[in-house]
C-alpha positions as CSV (number, residue, x, y, z in Angstrom):
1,X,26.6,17.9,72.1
2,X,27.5,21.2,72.3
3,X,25.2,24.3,72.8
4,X,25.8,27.4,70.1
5,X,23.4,29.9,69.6
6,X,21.2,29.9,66.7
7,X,20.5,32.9,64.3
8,X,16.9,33.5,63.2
9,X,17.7,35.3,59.8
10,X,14.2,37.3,58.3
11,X,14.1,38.7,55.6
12,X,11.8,41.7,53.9
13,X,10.5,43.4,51.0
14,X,9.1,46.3,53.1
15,X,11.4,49.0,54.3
16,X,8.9,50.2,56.6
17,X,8.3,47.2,58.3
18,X,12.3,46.8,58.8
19,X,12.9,50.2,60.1
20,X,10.3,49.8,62.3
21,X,11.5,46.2,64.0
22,X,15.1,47.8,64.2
23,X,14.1,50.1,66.8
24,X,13.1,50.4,70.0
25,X,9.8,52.0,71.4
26,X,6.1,52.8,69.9
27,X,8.0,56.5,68.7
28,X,5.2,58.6,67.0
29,X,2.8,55.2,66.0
30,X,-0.2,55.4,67.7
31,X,-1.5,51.8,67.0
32,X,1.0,49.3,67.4
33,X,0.7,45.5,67.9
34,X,2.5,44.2,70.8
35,X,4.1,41.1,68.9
36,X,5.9,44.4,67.0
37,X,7.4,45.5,70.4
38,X,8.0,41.1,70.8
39,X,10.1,41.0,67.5
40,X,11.9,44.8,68.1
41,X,13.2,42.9,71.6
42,X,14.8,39.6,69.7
43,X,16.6,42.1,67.4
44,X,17.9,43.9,70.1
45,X,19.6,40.9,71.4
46,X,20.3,39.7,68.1
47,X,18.2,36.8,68.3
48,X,16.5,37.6,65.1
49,X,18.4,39.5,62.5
50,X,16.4,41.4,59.5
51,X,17.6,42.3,56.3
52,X,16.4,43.1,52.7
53,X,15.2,41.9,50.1
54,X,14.0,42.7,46.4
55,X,10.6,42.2,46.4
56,X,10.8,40.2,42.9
57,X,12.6,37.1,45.0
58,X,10.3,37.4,47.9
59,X,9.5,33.5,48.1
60,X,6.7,34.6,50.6
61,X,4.2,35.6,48.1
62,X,3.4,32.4,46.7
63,X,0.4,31.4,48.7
64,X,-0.4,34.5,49.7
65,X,-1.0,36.9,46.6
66,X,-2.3,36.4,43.2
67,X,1.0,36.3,41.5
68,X,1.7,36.3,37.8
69,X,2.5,32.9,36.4
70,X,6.3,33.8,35.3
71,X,6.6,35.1,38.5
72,X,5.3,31.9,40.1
73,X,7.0,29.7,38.0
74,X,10.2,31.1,39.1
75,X,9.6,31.1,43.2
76,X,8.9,27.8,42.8
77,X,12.2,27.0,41.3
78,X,13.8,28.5,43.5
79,X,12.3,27.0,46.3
80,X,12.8,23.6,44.6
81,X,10.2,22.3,43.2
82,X,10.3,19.7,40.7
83,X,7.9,18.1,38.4
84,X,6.6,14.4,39.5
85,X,6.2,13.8,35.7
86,X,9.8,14.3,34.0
87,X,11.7,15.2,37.5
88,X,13.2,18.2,36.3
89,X,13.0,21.9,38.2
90,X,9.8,23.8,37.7
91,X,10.5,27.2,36.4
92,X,13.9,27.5,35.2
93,X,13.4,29.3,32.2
94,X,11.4,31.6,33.9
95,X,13.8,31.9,36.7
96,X,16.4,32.6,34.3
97,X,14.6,35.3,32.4
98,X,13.5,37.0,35.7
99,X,17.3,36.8,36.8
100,X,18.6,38.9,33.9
101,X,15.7,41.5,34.2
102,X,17.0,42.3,37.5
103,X,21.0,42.3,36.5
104,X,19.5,45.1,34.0
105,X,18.1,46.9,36.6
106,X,20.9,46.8,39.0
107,X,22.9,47.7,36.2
108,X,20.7,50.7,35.4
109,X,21.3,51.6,38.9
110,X,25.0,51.8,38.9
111,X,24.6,53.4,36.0
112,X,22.4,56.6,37.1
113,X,24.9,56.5,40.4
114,X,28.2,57.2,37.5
115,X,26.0,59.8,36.1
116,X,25.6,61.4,39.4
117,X,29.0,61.2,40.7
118,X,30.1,62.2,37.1
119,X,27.5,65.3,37.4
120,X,29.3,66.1,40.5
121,X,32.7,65.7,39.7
122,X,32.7,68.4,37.0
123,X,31.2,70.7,39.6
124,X,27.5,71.3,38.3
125,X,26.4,70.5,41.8
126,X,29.3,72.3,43.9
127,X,28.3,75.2,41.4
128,X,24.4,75.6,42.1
129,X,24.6,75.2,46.0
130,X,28.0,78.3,45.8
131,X,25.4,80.6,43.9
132,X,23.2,80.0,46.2
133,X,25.2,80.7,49.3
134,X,26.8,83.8,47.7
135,X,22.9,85.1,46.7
136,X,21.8,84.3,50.4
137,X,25.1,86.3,52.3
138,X,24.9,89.1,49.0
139,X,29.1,88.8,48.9
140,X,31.1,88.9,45.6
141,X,34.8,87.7,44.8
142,X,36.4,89.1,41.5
143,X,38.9,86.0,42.2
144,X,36.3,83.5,42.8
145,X,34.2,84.1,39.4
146,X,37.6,83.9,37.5
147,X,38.1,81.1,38.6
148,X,34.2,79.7,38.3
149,X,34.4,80.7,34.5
150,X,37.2,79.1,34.1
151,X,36.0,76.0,35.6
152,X,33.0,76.6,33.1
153,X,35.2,76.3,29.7
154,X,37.0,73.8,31.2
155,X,33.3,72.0,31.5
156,X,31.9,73.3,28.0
157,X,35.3,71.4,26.4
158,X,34.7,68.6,28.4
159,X,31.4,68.5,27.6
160,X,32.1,69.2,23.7
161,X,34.4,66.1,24.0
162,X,31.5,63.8,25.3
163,X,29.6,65.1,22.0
164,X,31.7,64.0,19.9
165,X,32.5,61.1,21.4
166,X,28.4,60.4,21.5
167,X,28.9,61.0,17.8
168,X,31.1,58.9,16.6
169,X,29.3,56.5,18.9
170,X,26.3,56.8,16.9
171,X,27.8,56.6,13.4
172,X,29.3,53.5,14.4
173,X,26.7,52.0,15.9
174,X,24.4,52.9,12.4
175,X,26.9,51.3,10.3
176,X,27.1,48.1,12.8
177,X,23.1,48.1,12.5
178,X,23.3,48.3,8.9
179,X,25.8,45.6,8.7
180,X,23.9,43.3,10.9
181,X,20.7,44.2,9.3
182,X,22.4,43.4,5.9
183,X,23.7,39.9,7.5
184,X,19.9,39.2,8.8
185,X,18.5,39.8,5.5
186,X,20.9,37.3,4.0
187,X,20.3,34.5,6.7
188,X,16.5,35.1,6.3
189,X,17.2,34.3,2.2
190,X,19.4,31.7,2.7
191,X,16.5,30.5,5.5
192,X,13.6,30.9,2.7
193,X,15.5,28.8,0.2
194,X,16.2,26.3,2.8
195,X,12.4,26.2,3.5
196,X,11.3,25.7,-0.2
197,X,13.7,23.3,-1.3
198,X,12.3,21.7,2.0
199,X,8.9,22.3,1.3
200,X,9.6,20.6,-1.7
201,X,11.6,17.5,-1.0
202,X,8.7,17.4,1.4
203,X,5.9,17.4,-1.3
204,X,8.2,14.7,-3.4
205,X,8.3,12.5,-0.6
206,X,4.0,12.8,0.0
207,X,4.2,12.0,-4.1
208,X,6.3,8.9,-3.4
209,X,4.9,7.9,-0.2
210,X,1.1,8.2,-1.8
211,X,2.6,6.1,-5.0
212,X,3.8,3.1,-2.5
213,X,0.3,3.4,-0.8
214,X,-1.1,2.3,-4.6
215,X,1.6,-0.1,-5.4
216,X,1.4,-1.6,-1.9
217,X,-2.4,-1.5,-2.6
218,X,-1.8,-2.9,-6.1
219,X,0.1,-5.4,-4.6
220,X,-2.1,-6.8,-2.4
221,X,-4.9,-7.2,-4.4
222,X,-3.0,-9.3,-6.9
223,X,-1.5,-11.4,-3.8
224,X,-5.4,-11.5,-3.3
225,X,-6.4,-12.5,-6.7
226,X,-3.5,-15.0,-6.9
227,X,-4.3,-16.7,-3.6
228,X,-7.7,-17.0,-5.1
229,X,-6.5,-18.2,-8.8
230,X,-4.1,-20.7,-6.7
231,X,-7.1,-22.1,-4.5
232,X,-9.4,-22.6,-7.8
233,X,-6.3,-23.9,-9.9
234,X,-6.3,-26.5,-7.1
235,X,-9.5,-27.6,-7.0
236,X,-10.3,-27.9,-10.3
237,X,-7.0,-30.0,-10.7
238,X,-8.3,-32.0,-7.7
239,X,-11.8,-32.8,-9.6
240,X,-9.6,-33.7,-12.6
241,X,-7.7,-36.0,-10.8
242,X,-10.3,-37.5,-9.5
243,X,-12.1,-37.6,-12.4
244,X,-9.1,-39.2,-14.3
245,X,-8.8,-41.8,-11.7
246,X,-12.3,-42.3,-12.0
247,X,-12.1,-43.2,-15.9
248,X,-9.1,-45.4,-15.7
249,X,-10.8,-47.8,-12.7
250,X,-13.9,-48.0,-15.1
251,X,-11.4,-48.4,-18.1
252,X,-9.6,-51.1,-16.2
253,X,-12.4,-53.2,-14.4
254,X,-13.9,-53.4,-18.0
255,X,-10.8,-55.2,-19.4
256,X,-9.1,-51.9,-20.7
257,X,-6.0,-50.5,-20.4
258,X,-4.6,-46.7,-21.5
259,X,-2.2,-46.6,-24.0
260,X,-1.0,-43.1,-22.8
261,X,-1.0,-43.5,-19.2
262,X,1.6,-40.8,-18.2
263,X,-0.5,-38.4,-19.6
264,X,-2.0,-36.5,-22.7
265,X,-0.4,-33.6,-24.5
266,X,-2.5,-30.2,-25.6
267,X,-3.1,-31.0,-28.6
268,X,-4.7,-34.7,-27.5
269,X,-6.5,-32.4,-24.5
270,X,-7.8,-30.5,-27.4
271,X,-8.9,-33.3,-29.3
272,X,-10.8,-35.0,-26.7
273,X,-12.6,-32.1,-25.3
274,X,-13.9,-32.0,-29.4
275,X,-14.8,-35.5,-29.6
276,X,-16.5,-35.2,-26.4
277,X,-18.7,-32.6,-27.1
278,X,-19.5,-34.0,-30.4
279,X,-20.5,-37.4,-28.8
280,X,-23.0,-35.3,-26.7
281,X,-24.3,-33.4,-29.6
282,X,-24.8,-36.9,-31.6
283,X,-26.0,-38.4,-28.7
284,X,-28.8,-36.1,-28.1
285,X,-29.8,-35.6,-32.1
286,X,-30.0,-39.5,-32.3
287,X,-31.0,-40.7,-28.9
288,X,-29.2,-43.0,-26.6
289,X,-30.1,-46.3,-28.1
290,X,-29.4,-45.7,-32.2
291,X,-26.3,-43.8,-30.3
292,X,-25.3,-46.9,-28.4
293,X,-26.4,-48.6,-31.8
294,X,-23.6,-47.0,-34.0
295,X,-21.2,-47.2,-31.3
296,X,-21.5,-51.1,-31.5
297,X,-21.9,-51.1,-34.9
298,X,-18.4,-49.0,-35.4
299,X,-16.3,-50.9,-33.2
300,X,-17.8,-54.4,-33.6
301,X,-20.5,-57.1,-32.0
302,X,-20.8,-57.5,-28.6
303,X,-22.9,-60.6,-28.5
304,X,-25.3,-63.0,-30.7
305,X,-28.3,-60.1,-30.6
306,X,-26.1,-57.4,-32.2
307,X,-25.0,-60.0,-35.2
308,X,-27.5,-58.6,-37.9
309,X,-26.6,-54.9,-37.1
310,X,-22.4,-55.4,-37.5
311,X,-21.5,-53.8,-40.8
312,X,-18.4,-55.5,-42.8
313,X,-15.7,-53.9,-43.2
314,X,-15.9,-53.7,-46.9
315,X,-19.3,-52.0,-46.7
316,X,-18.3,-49.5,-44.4
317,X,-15.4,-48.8,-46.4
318,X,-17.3,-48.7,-49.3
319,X,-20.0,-46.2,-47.1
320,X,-17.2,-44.1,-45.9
321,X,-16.0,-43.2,-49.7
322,X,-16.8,-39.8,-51.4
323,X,-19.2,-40.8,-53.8
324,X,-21.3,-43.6,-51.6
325,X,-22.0,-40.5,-49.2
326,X,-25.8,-40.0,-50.4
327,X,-26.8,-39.0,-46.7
328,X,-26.2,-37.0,-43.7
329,X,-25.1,-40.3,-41.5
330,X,-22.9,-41.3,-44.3
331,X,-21.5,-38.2,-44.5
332,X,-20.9,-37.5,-40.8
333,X,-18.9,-40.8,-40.8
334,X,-17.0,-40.0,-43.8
335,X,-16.0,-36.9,-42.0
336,X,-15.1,-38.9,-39.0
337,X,-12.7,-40.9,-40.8
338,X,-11.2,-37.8,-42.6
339,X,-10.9,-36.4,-39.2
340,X,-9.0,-40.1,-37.7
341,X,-6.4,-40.1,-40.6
342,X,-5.4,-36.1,-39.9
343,X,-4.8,-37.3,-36.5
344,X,-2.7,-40.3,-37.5
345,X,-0.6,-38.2,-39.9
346,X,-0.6,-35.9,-37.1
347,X,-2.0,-33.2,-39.3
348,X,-3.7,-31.4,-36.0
349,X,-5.2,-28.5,-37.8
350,X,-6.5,-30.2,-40.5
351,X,-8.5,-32.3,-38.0
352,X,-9.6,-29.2,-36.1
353,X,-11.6,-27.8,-38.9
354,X,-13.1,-31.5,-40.1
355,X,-14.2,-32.0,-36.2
356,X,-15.6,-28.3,-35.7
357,X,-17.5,-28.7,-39.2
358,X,-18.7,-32.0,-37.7
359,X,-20.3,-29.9,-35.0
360,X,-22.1,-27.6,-37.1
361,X,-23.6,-30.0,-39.2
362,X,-24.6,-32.0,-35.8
363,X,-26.2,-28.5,-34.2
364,X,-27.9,-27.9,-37.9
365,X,-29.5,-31.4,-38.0
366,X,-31.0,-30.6,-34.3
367,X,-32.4,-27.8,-36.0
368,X,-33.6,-28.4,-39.8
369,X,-33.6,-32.0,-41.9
370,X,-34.9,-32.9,-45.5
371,X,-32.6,-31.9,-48.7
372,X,-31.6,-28.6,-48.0
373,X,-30.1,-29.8,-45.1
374,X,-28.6,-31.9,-47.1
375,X,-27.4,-29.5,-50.1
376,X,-26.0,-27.3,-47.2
377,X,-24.0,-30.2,-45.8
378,X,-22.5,-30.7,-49.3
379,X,-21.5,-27.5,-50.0
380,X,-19.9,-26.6,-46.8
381,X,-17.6,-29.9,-47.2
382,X,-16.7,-28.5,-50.5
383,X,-15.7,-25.3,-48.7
384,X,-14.0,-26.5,-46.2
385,X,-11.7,-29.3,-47.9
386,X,-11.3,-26.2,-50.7
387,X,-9.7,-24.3,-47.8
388,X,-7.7,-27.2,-46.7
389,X,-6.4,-27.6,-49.8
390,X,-4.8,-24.5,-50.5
391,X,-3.4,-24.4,-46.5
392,X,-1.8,-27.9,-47.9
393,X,-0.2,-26.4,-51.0
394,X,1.3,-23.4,-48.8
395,X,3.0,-25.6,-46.3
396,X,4.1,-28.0,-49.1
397,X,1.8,-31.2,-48.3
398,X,1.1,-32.5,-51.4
399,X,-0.1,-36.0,-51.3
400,X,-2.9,-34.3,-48.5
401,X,-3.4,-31.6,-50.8
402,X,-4.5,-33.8,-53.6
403,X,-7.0,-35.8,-51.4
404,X,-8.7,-32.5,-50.5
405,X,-8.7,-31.5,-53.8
406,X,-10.5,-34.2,-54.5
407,X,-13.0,-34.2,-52.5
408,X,-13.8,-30.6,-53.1
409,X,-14.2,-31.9,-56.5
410,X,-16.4,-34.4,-55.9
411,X,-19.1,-32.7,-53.4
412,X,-18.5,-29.2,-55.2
413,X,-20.9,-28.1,-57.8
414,X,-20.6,-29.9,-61.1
């Protein structure tokens, strides 16, 4: 390895302190540290060279003054400091910022130096210190103030010159300010339109995005209501099911069968819910055993016992006709058979209002007997098969609009 001499370069803010270490001696300081004499020797044999610096990019400072954070910002980028965060240089909008205040100072500098040098060159300065010589030594040349007054128009036009060049300079600079100023107003319009149409695309989309917040809500509700309406749907069809099966395995280990085992339409869904809750009502009006009673009695003997309560078939034919119906039981069965022969002839409305007049007259006997019971019964048939008539003649049924007739006839007031 080779040996080379190594430079110490310092540098400082101070002029002071640099004259001072540049020299050699104590001079006309009374108190002097001897590390000052120390340093003054290394610069002597150039050991230690010391130069100048502004005092705005002294890195120095930091740690050692309160400093101004755009200040500090800016030492520290130049002294490299990143951030451990994003890994990008502390400072550097500050730095930049503090570099172009001092390229407008410098300028300004240069600037006062033209104005000097300017100053000088047309003889202002030359012109003060030759008065002042010629007022100290009291001597006057005729030659020399032709000459200095003709140096002083030569100044006053030059001088006139610059005014109207400063002038024109100003009358063009008002006009470029108004122009700009004219241009700024526009952007800042065009920039205020921009922000209300903004403003108000931003307001529609608030409108829009608070309507999909309902619907959304909306939305899941009913998801929530159908989920629900799907679990219940399926449970009740479950209990039907099971119910079903439950009827045909009685039906069947009694020696039955089902003469519509694929299933039942509405209209036969209909029916039996009807007949069903009419066999409750009769059920509970006439107790379980005459119940049980007329149930054997309608579709026939069971066994020896039941022999003397079997009806023939010409008696209850003969029961089951208008005129034979003295009572409410006779009645009630000549409605029944009304309402089985709608059915067969699949007249489905007609049997609706026979089996929902049934019910009433069912519900009335669990309430009131005797003859008006009895006079109410009779009237309402009349009513009713009065009514069914006429529904007959408008949809052109006239053998079952006879029979009604009839029947209205014979149960309506003489």
């Amino acid at each position: 390895m080779s040996c080379s001499k190594v430079t110490h370069q310092q540098w400082t803010d101070n002029s002071a302190a640099r004259m001072l270490v540049q020299r050699q001696g104590v001079g006309r300081i009374r108190h002097l540290s001897g590390k000052i004499l120390w340093i003054q020797n290394l610069v002597l044999q150039e050991d230690v060279t010391v130069g100048q610096i502004p005092t705005a990019w002294n890195y120095s400072d930091v740690g050692t003054k309160p400093l101004a954070r755009n200040r500090l910002l800016a030492l520290l980028n130049q002294l490299g400091v990143t951030d451990p965060i994003t890994f990008e240089s502390v400072g550097q909008e500050e730095y930049e910022l503090a570099a172009v205040k001092t390229q407008n100072e410098q300028s300004l500098k240069r600037l006062t130096k033209a104005i000097l040098r300017m100053t000088a060159a047309w003889g202002l300065e030359s012109g003060f210190h030759v008065g002042a010589e010629a007022a100290q030594t009291g001597e006057v040349c005729q030659a020399g103030q032709a000459s200095g007054n003709d140096g002083n128009q030569w100044l006053w036009v030059a001088m006139f010159f610059m005014l109207l060049m400063m002038v024109g300079f100003a009358i063009k600079g008002y006009f470029m300010w108004k122009q700009v100023s004219t241009d700024l107003a526009h952007c800042w319009r065009q920039v205020g339109d921009e922000d209300a149409y903004v403003a108000t695309q931003e307001a529609r989309i608030d409108a829009l995005m608070r309507k999909f917040e309902t619907l959304e809500g909306q939305l899941q509700n009913v998801m929530a209501e159908m989920k629900d309406e799907i679990q219940t749907i399926g449970n009740e069809t479950s209990m039907v099911h099971d119910y079903a099966s439950g009827l045909h395995y009685s039906i069947v280990e009694n020696g039955g069968f089902l003469r519509n085992g694929l299933g039942l339409t509405h209209q036969q869904w209909v029916h039996l819910t009807t007949l069903e809750r009419a066999n409750m009502v009769a059920a509970r009006v006439m107790g379980s055993v005459d119940y049980m009673r007329a149930i054997r009695q309608r579709y026939g003997t069971e066994g020896p016992a039941d022999e003397t309560d079997a009806v023939p078939m010409e008696a209850e034919n003969t029961a089951s006709s208008p005129s034979s119906a003295e009572t409410i039981s006779g009645l009630l069965d000549f409605l029944k058979i009304e309402h089985n022969r709608c059915l067969e002839n699949m007249e489905l409305w007609d049997a609706n209002a026979i089996q929902s007049l049934i019910l009433q007259f069912l519900e009335e006997m669990r309430e009131a007997s005797g003859s008006d019971l009895m006079r109410r019964c009779v009237s309402r048939v009349a009513e009713v098969f009065m009514d069914l008539h006429e529904k007959a003649i408008e949809q052109n049924r006239w053998e079952s609009a006879d029979r009604y007739q009839s029947i209205a006839h014979m149960y309506g007031p003489d």
